[in-house]
C-alpha positions, 0 to 999 in steps of 0.5 A: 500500500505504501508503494502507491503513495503520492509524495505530500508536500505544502507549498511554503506561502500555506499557512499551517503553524498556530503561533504556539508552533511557529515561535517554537519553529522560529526560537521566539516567544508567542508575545515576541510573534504578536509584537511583530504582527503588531508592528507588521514585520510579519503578517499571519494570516488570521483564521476565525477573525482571531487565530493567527497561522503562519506559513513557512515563508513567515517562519523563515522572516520570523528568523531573519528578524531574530537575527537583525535584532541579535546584531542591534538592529532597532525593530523600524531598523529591521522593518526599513530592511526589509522592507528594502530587501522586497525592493532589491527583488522587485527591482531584480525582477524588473532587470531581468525581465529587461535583460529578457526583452533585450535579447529577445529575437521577436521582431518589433514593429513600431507604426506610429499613428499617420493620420492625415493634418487637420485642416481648419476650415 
């Protein structure tokens, strides 16, 4: 019967851990995690208006936060961080898509729009 199983895996961004989990998985304090909800370093997806989940995704910002704040980083420090790393990937991305575009062998054709001169009559 085990021959037949299908490999299960969730996708990293699918909330699963309750907040007892996720600040076990991220060597926090539950507090420490509603802090920074409330502060919105990280967001949980809430459940039943109430219960917060975490994804893996969630988990791993949880440590990266963690970390920053061992080597002295203020809690707007951390926040100006990341929030420029989401740009720095937003910005690669654009760059990419550019890079793309460059070396794309499409042909382009440009027409501009030949209308004929409005004559005032």
């Amino acid at each position: 019967m085990s021959a037949n199983r299908v490999p299960f895996r969730v996708p990293d961004d699918t909330p699963v851990y309750a907040i007892s989990v996720a600040a076990s998985l991220a060597g926090l304090h539950p507090q420490t995690l509603r802090q920074y909800d409330r502060l919105g370093l990280v967001s949980p997806t809430r459940v039943a208006g109430r219960n917060r989940l975490y994804s893996a995704q969630d988990i791993t910002r949880l440590r990266e936060i963690a970390e920053l704040s061992s080597e002295g980083l203020s809690l707007e420090g951390i926040k100006r961080v990341l929030v420029l790393q989401e740009e720095v990937l937003h910005l690669r991305g654009r760059l990419a898509e550019f890079h793309r575009e460059k070396s794309s062998t499409s042909l382009v054709v440009w027409r501009p729009d030949r209308r004929a001169p409005r004559t005032n009559s």
